[in-house]
N, C-alpha and C positions, 0 to 999 in steps of 0.2 A: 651202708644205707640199706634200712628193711624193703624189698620188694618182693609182693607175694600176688600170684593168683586168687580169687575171693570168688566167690558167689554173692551175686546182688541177692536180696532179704526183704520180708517185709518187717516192719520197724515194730518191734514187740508187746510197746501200750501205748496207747493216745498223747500219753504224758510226756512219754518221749518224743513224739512227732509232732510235739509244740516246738522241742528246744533248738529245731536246726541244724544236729548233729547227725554225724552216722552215727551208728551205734555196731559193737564190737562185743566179742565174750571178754572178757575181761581176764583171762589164764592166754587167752593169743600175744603171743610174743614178741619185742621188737618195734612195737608202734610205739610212736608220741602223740604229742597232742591235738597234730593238724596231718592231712594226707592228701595225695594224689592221687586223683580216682580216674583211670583214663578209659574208656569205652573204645570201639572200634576207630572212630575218627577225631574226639577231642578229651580234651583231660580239665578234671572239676578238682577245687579245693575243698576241703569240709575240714570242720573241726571234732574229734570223737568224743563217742562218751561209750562205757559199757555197759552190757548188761546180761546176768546169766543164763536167760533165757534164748539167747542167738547161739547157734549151732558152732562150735570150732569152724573157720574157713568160708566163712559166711562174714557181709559185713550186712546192716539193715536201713532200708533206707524210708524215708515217709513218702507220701503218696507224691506231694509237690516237688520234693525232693527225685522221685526219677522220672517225673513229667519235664522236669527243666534240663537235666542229664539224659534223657531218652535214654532211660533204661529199665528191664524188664524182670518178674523174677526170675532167679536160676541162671540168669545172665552171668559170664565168669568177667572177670573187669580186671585188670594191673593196677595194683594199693601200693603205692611207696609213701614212706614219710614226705614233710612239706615245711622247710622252712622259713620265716618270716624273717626280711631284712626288714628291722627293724629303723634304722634309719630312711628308709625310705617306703613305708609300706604302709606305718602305723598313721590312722586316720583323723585329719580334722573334722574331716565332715562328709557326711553321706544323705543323698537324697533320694528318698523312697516316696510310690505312689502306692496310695492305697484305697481299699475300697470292701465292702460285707463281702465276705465270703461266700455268703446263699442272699441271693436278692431277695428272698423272702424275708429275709430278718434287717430288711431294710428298713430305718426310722427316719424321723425327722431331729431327732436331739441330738445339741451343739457338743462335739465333740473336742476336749480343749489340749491342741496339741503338743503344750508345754508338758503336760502329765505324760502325753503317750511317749514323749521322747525318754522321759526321765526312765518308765517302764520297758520301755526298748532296752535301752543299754543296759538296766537291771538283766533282764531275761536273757542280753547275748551278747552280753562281758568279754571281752579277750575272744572270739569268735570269726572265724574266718568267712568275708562276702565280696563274692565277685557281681560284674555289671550287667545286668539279663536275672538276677538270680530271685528264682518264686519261695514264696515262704509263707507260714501260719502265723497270725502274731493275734495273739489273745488278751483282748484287752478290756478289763473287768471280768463280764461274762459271755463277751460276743467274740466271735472267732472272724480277724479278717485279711484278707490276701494282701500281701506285700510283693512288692514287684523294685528291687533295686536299681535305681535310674542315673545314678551318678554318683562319684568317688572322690574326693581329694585328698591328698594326702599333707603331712605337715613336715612344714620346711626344719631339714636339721641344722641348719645354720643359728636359730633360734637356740637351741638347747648350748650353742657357742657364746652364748651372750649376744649375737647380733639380732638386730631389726628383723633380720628375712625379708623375702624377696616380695614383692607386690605378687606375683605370678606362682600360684599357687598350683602345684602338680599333680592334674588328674591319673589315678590308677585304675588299672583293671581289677585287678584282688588285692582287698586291705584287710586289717582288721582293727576291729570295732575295740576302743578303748572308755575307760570310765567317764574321760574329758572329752569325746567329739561331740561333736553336734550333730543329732538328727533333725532333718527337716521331709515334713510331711507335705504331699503334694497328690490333692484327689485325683482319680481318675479321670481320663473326660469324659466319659458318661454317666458317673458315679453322683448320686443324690445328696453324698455326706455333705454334712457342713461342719466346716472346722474353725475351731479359733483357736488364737493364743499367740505367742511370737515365732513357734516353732513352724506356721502355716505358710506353707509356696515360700522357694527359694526369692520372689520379685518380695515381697512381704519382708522376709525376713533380713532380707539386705536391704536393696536399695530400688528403687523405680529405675535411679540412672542408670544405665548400661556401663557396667564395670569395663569393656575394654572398645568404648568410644575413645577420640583420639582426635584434637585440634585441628591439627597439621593434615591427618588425613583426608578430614572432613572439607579442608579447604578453609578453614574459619582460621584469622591470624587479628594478632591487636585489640580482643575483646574479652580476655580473662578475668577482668574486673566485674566486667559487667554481667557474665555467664554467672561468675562465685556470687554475686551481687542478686541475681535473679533466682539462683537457684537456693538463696539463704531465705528467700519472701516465701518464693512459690512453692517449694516441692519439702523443702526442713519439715513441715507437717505432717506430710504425705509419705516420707519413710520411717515413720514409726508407726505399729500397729493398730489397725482402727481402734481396737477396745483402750488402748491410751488415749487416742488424740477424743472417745465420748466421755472418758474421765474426766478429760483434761475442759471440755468442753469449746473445745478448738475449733474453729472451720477454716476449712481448706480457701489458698485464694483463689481464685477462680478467673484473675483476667488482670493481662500484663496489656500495659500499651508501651510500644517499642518506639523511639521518634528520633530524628533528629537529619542531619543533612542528609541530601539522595547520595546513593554512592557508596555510604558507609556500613555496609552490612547487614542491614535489615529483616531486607528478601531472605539473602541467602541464610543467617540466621534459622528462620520459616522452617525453609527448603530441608535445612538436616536436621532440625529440633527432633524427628522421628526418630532418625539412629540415636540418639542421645538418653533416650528413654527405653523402657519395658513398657511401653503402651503401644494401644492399636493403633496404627496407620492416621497422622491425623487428616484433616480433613482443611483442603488449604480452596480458600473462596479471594477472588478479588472484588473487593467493596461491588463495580460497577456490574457482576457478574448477577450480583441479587435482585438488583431492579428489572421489573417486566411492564409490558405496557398494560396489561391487563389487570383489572381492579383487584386488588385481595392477594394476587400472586405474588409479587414480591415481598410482602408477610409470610403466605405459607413458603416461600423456600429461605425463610428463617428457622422457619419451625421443622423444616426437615432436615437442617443442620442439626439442630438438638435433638431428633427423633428415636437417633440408637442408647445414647443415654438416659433419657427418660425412660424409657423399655428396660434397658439395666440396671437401672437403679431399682425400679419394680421388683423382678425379679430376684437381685441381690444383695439388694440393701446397702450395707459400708463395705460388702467383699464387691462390689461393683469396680471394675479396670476403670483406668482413666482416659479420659475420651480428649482429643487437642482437637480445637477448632480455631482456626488462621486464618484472619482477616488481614487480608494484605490493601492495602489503599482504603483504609476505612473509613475515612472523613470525608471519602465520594455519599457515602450512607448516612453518616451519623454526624449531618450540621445540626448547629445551635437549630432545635425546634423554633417556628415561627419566622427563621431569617427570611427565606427564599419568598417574597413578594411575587402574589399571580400565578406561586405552582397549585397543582392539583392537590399538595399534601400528603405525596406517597411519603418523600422523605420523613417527615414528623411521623406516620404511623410504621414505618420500620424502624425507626429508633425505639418507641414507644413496644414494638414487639421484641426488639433486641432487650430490651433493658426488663419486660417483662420475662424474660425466658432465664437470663443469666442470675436477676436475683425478685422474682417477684411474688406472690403468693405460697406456690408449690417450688420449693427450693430445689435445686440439683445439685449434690455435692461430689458429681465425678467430673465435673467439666473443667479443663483451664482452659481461656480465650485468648489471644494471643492476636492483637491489634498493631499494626503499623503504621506511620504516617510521616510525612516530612512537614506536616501543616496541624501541630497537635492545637492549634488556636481553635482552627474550626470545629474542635469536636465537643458536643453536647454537654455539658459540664457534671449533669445525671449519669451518664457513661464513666466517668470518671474518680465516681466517688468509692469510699471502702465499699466492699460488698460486689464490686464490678469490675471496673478495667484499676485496679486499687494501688497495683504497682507498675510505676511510670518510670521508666525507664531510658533516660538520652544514649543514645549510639553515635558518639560523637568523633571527631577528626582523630585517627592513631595517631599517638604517640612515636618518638624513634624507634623503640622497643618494639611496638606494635605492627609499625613498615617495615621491620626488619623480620619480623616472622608470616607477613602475611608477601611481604618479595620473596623470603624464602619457600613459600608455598607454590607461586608460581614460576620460580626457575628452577624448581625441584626436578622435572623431568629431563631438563637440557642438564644439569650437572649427573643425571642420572646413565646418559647417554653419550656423556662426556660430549654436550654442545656448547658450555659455557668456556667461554678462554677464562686462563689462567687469572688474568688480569683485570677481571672480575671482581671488586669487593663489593658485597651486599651491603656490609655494615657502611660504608663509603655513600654505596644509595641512600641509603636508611637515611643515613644524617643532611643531604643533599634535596630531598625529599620533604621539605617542611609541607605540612598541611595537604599532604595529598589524598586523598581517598582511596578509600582498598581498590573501587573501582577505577580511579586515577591512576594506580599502580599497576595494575593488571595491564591497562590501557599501555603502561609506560614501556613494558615488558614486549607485548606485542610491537609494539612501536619499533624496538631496539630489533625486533626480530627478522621483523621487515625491513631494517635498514642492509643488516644482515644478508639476508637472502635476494635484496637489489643486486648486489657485489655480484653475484653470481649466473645475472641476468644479459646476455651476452645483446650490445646494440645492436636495434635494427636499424635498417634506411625507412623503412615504412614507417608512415606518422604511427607517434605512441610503438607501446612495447607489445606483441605475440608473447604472453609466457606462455610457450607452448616447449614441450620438448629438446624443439630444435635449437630453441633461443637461450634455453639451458645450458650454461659452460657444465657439464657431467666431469670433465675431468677434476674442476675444483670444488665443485659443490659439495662433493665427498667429504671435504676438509671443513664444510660452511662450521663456521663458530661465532657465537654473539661475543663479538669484544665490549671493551669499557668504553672505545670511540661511540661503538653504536648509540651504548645506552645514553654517551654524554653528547652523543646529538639529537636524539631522540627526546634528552630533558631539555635541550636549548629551545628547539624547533619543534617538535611535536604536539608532547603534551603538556598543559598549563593547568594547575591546581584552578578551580573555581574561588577556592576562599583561598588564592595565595596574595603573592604579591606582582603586580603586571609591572615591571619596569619600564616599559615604554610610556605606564601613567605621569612616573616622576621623572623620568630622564631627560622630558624636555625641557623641565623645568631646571636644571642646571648643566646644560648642554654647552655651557661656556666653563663649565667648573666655577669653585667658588674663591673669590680675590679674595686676600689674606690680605688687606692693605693696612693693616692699624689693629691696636689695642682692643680698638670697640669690638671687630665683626672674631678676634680670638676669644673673647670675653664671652660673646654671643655662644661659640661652638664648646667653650668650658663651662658653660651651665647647660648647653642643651645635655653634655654628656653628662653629668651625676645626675639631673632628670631620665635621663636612659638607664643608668642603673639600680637609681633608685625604684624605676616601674620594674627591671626583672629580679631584683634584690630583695627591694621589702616585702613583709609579710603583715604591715597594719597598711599599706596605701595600695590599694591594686589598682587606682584611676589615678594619674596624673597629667593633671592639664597645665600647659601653658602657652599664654599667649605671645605670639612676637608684633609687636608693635610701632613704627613708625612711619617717616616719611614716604610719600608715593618715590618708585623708582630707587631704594634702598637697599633690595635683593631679599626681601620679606620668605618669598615662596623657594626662592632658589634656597634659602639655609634654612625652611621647612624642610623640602625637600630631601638635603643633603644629611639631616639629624636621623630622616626616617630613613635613609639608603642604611647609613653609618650604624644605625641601630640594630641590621641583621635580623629583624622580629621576621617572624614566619608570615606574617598578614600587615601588608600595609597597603592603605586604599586612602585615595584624595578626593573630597568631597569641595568639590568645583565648579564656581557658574555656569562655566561655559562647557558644562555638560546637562544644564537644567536650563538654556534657553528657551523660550516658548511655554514650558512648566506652570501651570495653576499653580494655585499656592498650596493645595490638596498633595497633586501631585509631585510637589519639591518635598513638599514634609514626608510624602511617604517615599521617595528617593535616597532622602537623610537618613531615614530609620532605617530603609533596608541597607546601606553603607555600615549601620553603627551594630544591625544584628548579626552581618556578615562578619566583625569584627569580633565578637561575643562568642562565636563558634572556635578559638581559633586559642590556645596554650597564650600566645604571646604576641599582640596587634599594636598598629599602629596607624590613626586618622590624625589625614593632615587636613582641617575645615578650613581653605585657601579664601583668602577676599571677601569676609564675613559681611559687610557692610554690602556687596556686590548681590551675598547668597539672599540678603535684607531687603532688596529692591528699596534698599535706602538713598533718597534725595534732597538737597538743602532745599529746592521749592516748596514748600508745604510746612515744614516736612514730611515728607511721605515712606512708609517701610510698612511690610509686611507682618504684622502683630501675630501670625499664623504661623509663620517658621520662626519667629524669636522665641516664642515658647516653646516649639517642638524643641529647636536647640538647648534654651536653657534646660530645658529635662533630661535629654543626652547630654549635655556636659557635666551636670551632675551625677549621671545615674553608674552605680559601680557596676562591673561584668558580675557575670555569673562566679558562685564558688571556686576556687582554683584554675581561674583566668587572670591576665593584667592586660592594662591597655592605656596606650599613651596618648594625650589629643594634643595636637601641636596645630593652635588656629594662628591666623594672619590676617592685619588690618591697619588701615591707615590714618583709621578713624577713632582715635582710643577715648575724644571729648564725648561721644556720640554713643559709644559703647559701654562708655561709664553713665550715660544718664537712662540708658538702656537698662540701666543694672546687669550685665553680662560680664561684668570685669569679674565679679565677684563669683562668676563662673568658674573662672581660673583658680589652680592653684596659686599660679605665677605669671606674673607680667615680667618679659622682657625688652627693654628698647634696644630696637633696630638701626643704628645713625646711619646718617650721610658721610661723605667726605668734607671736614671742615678746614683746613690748612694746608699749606702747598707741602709740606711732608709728606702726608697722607696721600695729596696728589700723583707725587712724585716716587710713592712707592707701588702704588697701582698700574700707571704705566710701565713702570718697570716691571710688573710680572704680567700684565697685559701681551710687552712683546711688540708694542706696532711701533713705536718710536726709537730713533737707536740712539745713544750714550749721550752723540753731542745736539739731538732737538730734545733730548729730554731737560739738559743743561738750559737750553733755551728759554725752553717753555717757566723752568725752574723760576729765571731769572726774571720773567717776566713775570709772574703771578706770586712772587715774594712780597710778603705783608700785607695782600691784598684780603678781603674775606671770602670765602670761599664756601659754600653748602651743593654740593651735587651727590646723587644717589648713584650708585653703582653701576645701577643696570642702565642708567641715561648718560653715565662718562661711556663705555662699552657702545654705546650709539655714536657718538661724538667722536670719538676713537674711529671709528669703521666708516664714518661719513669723510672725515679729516684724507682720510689713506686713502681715498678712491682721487685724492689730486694727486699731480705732478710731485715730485717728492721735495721740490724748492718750495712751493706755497705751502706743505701739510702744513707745518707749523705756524703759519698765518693762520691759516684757515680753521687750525683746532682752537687757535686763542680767541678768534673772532667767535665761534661756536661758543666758548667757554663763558664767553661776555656778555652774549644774549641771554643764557640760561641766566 
């Protein structure tokens, strides 16, 4: 390997101290094509050229050139050769800042930086650049300073036939090949204007930030919805302005984001900034814009749009993109005219909102970004293309979804080795129907607190000191959130909003259901292929059916018992005797919020109990409520949303009543509900009943053979229970006398 003492040189004609190079005598022996130029404290790459006018032992260098090297003429410097690993060295891409050489020969003409790239790598082919490195780059007939800002190199797994790696390998010294990419990046105080594909690295890739990251961020269960948002709003916005004026495109300008509270919204907001290459957005809560003062809650509308309109000014389609985040936005922006007797702030900040986002004087750097759990209320003009255009539901996750958004929050406890062994997420995940990211998070803490109870040593004083002292130290050391915690923490803790309350339907078969006969097997064999047919088919997502008959027949108890049996993640029972007192206003909007609670939910089930009851139906008159018959016919018919099902399973006693109602015709299906009609049937009842033993059932048998027989389930189970509170020589009088009356 050649290494020689040299003297630093001035560089011999202009022409040469364009190209980059040192320059050498060309009779000096021993060099190749690149070297290492070391000075007192660091060492430079360059690539040579020759020429006969530099002195033997001399190398030359341009003005830039020992400004960036600090070095002087006459200087003596260490020149060894410089070889290139080429698998790791040769460049995909470099990014340069530049700007006029002499500020005087500063202009205003569009500089278009697809050409200057092409010109670049003409002029310095196979040439060696490290990161900090100054240069002359002459383009057309102006001379301008180059300032090398970034390196990457390209992956040799590629040249293997593979992919390569997402994670592209920044260097210090590359060199420049016929296929990298330059990308051009003005100075920040530089006047240039550039165009083309090859301008600023956020241009020529992407706005999104290449190494944002889900899980980091905290964000779980809304992939869909992200790739979803980000194919409306931003697909425009990363290809080059002078495309998207060709193309005659406008950017969208305003997402509203809606759907139950809990489910990621806010926090959505909150990291949208890291997600992007844009400025800091700007995050308002709806109720934050209202002032008492006249005119004010307008202008601090206008001062949310205030930096963009100034930059657009100034920059026209190279203008950054500005985020403005309205959280709670339907505090602001109600249906114009609703609110009777206000003053009318609200209608004139809507009216300013709607002017500002798409009205006269357009902005085309803004995206809006609106939130609500109440998307009804908002102004239907806010809504349309041109404004909040892409709606977007944030709805209940998925298993998928609870499974990476649990894994976000017990990331630090498996981090720290706090989670036991016995631990499966995926277990939660599935255990988890219908909960919310915020329901989840809650669950976690919940589990965690149970946890750190354990460790809580008793006092005698009423309640607990968690103070130090009260600290068992020796075990806490060990504290670990087990599977107990979290599975009592899901028994007792916390309750999904839109789940299923078991204590709604479990009183209602709190005796279990008697299997006394053909009829009530028949009953539970069609509620099941109605069960499967709602989470099977793919032409019926609404299936209703009615169960129908006699009072005291066990109607709501094998309601009940289809919805247990059915395992749907949402099952809710719409019930009189939870709308006692109720106007008719308020039953109907009772009903609806039951049937939209169901609509949020993968896989639901309403059970409408005692239809005729919900009816304030009476034989005096007749009298019924004409006000909830049609809220219900509407909801019996109306199918859920897109890729939801949902099963309605009503009950009534009334089916002559319900038929001239036209409500039958509501139903998919009518099922009848029988009574006990024949001492068989009787006598099989009692026997899984259990209150009678071998030889009064014989009895009872004996006595009620051939006679006729109609009792309903739930009124034998009375009869039964009234019987057994005598002496145990009378039950048996006492149930046949009971059975006689009826």
């Amino acid at each position: 390997m050649t290494t020689r003492l040299m003297q630093a040189a001035r560089c011999p004609t202009e022409k040469l101290s364009l190209t980059n190079c040192a320059v050498i005598n060309e009779k000096e022996p021993g060099f190749e094509q690149h070297v290492t130029v070391r000075n007192v404290t660091h060492k430079y790459v360059f690539t040579l050229k020759t020429h006969p006018s530099v002195n033997m032992g001399s190398i030359a260098f341009s003005l830039p050139q020992r400004k960036w090297a600090g070095l002087s003429i006459g200087q003596e410097v260490e020149v060894s050769n410089y070889t290139f690993d080429k698998s790791r060295q040769c460049l995909s891409s470099m990014m340069v800042e530049i700007d006029f050489l002499q500020k005087k020969n500063a202009d205003s003409n569009l500089y278009d930086s697809d050409v200057m790239a092409t010109d670049f790598i003409q002029q310095f082919n196979q040439q060696a650049f490290t990161i900090g490195q100054q240069m002359v780059f002459k383009f057309g007939d102006k001379p301008f300073e180059v300032l090398v800002k970034e390196m990457e190199c390209m992956d040799p797994s590629i040249l293997k036939g593979n992919q390569g790696s997402n994670n592209k390998t920044k260097v210090d010294i590359g060199l420049l090949l016929a296929n990298s990419q330059v990308i051009f990046e003005k100075a920040g105080n530089s006047s240039m204007t550039l165009i083309g594909k090859s301008k600023t690295k956020e241009s020529r890739q992407s706005i999104i930030s290449p190494d944002w990251n889900f899980e980091k961020m905290g964000i779980g269960g809304l992939d869909k919805e992200f790739s979803d948002i980000f194919r409306r709003a931003f697909a425009s916005r990363v290809f080059p302005p002078e495309i998207v004026e060709q193309m005659g495109c406008k950017h969208v300008k305003g997402i509203l984001l809606y759907g139950p509270p809990g489910c990621g919204k806010t926090l959505m907001a909150r990291q949208i900034g890291k997600m992007l290459n844009a400025g800091e957005p700007k995050i308002v809560n709806g109720p934050e814009i209202l002032n008492k003062y006249v005119g004010e809650s307008e202008a601090n509308v206008r001062k949310l749009f205030a930096d963009a309109e100034d930059e657009q000014k100034r920059l026209g389609p190279n203008s950054g993109l500005h985020i403005i985040i309205l959280d709670e936005i339907d505090a602001i922006c109600k249906q114009r005219g609703t609110m009777a007797g206000s003053s009318g702030v609200h209608d004139t900040v809507v009216n300013q909102l709607l002017s500002k986002m798409d009205g006269v004087e357009q902005l085309n750097n803004i995206l809006v970004i609106g939130m609500t759990n109440r998307p009804d209320l908002i102004d239907q003009a806010l809504l349309r293309p041109g404004r909040l255009e892409v709606k977007m539901e944030i709805g209940l996750p998925d298993e998928k979804g609870r499974l990476q958004i649990l894994n976000i929050h017990t990331a630090k406890m498996r981090q720290f080795k706090l989670l036991a062994s016995d631990v499966d997420v995926k277990e939660l995940a599935v255990e988890t129907k219908n909960y919310s990211g915020a329901e989840l998070e809650g669950l976690v803490r919940a589990a965690q607190s149970t946890a750190m109870n354990r460790h809580i040593k008793a006092s005698d004083t009423v309640g607990v000191n968690i103070d130090t002292s009260e600290i068992n130290i020796d075990t806490a050391e060990k504290l670990q959130v087990s599977r107990l915690d979290f599975m009592a923490s899901l028994n007792n803790d916390i309750k999904p909003a839109f789940g299923s309350n078991q204590e709604d339907y479990s009183s209602y078969i709190m005796n279990g259901i008697v299997r006394w006969g053909d009829p009530v097997l028949a009953v539970l064999e069609d509620a099941e292929l109605l069960v499967q047919q709602t989470k099977n088919s793919e032409h019926t997502p609404l299936v209703s059916v009615l169960l129908e008959g006699p009072p005291n027949s066990g109607k709501t108890a094998l309601a009940a018992k289809i919805a247990e049996d059915s395992q749907f993640p949402l099952i809710k029972i719409c019930s009189p005797d939870k709308m006692i007192g109720y106007s008719e206003i308020a039953k109907c909007q009772a009903i609806k919020e039951i049937f939209e609670a169901a609509y949020k939910s993968q896989l639901s089930c309403v059970v409408v109990d005692d239809i005729e009851r919900l009816l304030d139906f009476v034989d005096i008159g007749p009298r019924f409520s004409n006000l909830v018959l049609q809220a219900l016919l509407v909801l019996l018919k109306k199918a859920p949303p897109k890729g939801r099902k949902l099963l309605i399973i009503g009950t009534s006693s009334r089916k002559e009543i319900l038929k001239e109602m036209e409500m039958l015709n509501a139903f998919s299906t009518v099922v009848h509900v029988s009574n006990i009609s024949n001492s068989e049937q009787l006598i099989e009842a009692l026997e899984l009943l259990g209150s009678f033993q071998e030889k009064e059932r014989a009895a009872i048998a004996a006595a009620v053979k051939g006679q006729k027989l109609w009792i309903g389930i739930k009124k034998l189970i009375m009869l039964v229970e009234m019987a057994a509170q005598m002496d145990k020589q009378y039950r048996v009088s006492k149930f046949l006398s009971l059975l006689r009356d009826e």
